[in-house]
Z-matrix of the N, CA and C atoms (Angstrom, degrees):
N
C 1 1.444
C 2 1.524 1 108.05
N 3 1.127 2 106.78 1 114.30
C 4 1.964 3 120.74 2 164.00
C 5 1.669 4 104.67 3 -35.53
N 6 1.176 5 118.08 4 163.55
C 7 1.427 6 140.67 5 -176.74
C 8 1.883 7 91.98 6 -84.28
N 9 1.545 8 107.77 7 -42.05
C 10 1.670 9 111.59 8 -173.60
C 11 1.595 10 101.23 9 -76.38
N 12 1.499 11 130.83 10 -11.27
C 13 1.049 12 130.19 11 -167.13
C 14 1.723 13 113.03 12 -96.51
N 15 1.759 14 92.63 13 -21.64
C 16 1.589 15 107.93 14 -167.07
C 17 1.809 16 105.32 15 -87.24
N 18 1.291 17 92.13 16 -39.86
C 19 1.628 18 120.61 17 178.63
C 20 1.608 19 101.29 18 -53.79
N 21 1.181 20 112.09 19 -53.63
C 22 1.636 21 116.52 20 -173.92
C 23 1.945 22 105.33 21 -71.04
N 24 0.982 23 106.58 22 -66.22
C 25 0.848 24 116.48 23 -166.70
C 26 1.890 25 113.26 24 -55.02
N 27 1.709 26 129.05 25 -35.33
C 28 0.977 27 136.37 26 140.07
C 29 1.871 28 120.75 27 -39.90
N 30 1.138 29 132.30 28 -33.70
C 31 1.172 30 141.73 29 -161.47
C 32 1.651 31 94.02 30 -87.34
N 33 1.564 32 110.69 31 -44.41
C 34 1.313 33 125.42 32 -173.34
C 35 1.600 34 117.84 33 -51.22
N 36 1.611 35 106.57 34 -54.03
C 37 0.938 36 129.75 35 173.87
C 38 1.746 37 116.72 36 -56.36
N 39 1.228 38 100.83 37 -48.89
C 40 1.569 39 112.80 38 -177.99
C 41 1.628 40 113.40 39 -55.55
N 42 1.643 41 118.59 40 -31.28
C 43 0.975 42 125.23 41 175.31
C 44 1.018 43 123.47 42 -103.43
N 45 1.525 44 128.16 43 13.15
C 46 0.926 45 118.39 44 166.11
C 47 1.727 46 105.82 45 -113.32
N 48 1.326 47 130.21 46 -18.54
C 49 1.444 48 123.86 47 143.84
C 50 0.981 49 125.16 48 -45.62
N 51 1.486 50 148.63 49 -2.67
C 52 1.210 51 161.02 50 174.88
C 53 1.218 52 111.40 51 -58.26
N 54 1.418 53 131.98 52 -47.87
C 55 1.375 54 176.65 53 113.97
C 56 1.575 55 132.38 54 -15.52
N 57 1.701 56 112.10 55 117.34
C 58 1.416 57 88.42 56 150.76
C 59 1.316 58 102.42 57 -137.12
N 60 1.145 59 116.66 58 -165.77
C 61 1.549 60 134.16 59 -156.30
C 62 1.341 61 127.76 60 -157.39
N 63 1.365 62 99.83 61 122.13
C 64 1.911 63 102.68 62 -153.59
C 65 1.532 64 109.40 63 -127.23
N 66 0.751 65 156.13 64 141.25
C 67 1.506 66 158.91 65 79.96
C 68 1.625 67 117.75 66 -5.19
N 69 1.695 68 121.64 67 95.77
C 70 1.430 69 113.95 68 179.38
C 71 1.535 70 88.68 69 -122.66
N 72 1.486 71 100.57 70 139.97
C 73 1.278 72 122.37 71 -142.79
C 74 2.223 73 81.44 72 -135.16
N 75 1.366 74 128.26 73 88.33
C 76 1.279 75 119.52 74 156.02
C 77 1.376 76 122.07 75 -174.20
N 78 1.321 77 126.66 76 -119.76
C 79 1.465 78 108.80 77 -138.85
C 80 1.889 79 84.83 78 -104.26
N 81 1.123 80 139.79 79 164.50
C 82 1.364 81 127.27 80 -178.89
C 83 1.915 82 105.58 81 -68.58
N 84 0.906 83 131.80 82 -58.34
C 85 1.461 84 145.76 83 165.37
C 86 1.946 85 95.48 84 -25.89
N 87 1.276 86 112.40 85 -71.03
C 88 1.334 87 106.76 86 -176.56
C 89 1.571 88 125.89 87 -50.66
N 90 1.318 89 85.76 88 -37.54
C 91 1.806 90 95.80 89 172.60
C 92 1.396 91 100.24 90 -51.84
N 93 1.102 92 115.86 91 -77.43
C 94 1.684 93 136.07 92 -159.44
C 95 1.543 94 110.25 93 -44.87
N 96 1.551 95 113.46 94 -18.81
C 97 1.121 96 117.65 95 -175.40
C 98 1.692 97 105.86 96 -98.44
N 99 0.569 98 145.18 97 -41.54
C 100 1.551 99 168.15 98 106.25
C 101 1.478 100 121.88 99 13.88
N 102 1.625 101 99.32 100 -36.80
C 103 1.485 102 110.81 101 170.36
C 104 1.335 103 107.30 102 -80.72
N 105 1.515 104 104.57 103 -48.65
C 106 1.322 105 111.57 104 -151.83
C 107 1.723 106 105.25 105 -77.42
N 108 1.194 107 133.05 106 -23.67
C 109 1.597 108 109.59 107 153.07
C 110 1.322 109 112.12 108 -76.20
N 111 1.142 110 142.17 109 -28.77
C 112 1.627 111 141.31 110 -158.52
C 113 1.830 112 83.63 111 -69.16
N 114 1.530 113 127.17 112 -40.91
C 115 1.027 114 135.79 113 -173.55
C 116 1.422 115 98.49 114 -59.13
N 117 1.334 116 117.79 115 -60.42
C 118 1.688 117 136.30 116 -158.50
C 119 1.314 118 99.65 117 -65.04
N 120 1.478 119 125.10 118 -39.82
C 121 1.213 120 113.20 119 -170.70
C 122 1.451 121 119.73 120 -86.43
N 123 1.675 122 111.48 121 1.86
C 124 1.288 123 117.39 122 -154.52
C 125 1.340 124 143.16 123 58.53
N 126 1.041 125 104.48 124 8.81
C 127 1.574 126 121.48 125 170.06
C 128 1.566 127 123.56 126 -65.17
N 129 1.967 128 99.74 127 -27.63
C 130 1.814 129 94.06 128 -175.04
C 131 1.101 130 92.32 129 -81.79
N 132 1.821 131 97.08 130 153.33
C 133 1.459 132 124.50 131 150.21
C 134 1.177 133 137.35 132 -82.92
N 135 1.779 134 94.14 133 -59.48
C 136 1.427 135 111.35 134 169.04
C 137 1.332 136 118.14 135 -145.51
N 138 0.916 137 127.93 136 161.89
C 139 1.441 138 128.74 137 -175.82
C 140 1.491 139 113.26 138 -131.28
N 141 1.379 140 146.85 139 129.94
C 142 1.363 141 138.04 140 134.14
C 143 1.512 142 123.94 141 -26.07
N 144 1.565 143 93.59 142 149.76
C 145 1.880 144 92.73 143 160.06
C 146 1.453 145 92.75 144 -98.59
N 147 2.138 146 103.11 145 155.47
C 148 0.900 147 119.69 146 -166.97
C 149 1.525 148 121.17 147 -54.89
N 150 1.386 149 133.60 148 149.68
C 151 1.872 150 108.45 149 168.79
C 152 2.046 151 85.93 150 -142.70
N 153 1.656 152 103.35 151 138.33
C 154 1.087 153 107.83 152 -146.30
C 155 1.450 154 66.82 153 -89.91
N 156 2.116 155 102.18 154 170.23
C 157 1.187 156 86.19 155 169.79
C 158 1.745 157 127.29 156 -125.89
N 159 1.125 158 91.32 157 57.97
C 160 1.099 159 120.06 158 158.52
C 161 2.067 160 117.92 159 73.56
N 162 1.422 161 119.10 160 167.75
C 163 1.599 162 118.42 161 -160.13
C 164 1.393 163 123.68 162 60.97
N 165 1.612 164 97.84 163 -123.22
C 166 1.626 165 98.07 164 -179.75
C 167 1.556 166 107.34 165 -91.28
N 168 1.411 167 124.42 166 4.88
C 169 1.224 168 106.58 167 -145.19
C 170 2.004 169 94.03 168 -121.95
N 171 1.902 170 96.07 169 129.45
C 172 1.447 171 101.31 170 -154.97
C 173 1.932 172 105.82 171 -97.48
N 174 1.291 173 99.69 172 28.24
C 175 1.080 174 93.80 173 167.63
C 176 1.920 175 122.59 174 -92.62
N 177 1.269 176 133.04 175 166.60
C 178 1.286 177 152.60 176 -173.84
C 179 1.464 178 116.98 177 -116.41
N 180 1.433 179 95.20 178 130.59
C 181 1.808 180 89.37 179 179.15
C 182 1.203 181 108.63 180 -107.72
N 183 1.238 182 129.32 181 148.04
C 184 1.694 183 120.13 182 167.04
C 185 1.723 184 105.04 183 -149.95
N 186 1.445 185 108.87 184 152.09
C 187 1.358 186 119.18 185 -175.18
C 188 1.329 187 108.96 186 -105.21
N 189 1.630 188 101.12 187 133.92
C 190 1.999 189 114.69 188 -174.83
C 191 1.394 190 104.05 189 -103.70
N 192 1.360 191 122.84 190 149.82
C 193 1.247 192 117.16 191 154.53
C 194 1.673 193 89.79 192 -129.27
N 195 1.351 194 107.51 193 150.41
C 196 1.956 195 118.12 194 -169.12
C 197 1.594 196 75.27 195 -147.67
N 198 1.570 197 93.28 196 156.01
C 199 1.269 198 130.75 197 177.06
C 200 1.674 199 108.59 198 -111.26
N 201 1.309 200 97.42 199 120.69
C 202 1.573 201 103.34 200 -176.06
C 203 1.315 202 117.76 201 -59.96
N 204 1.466 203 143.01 202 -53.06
C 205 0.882 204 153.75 203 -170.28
C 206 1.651 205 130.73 204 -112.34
């Protein structure tokens, strides 16, 4: 591996620890609560719109991305 290959590839990594990435899987109310400090604290990035998940069952899934630091 090149020095330009080690360089990239370190940089890669660095930005992608920045980050994590979740799957929250519950009740719509819980979400909302959940957002709303992840919001408060400034940590969210992005959020999904809700997608229920489907039959009898009344829970909502949505995808987080938070900033580690």
């Amino acid at each position: 591996m090149t020095t330009r290959e080690r360089a990239y590839a370190k940089a890669n990594n660095q930005r992608a620890a920045q980050y994590i990435e979740l799957w929250i899987i519950a009740q719509p109310a819980e979400i909302a609560a959940m957002l709303h400090t992840a919001s408060a604290s400034g940590r969210l990035v992005y959020v999904s719109t809700p997608t229920p998940m489907g039959g009898d069952d009344t829970r909502h899934r949505r995808y987080l991305r938070l900033r580690t630091n």
